[in-house]
Steps between C-alpha positions, in 0.01 A plus 500: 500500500221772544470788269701767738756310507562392159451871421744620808747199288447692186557878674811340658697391154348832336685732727825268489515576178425863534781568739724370270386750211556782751247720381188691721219247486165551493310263754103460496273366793165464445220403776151441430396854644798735319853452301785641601836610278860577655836596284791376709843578405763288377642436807157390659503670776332846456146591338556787248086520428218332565112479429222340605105465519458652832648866396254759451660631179522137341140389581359868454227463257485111475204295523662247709874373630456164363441523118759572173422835503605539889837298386594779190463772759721313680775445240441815324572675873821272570675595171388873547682456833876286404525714194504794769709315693772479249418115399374424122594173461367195757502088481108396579485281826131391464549274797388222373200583374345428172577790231144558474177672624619829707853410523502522121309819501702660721808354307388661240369855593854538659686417183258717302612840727861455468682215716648188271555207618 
């Protein structure tokens, strides 16, 4: 088994379990070149906010798109944005990442402005 699909295996039983909580879920994708952040409701099927690398106003001001500091904009920007959208409280779909390096950081900077989970 190669790594993207042991980690698509890992996604897979994450967001099983998630739909059965029934709660908006945070879901991080990271590249090598950015990371991106969506809140989907608890149905799934509709994005209520969503931040990435690429916007202006996240990477405004950063040194890069690929570092921790690039990763808190990011999660400081996504919580800014649910909490506006009506949605404090998210389950963390990493997809199967590691909980370390920038998903951590951006785990992190978005429970630090306001969104628990």
């Amino acid at each position: 088994m190669d790594k993207n699909i042991a980690r698509l295996r890992r996604a897979k039983s994450t967001r099983a379990h998630i739909r059965k909580l029934a709660v908006p879920r945070l879901s991080v994708h990271r590249t090598g070149k950015h990371l991106y952040a969506q809140v989907f409701d608890a149905s799934g099927g509709n994005v209520v906010a969503a931040a990435s690398t690429l916007q202006k106003s996240v990477a405004e001001g950063l040194k890069g798109t690929k570092n921790l500091s690039a990763a808190a904009a990011v999660g400081k920007a996504i919580a800014e944005r649910s909490l506006a959208a009506g949605v404090d409280s998210v389950a963390f779909d990493r997809s199967g990442l590691k909980y370390h390096g920038r998903v951590k950081a951006m785990a992190e900077a978005a429970r630090e402005a306001g969104l628990k989970f």
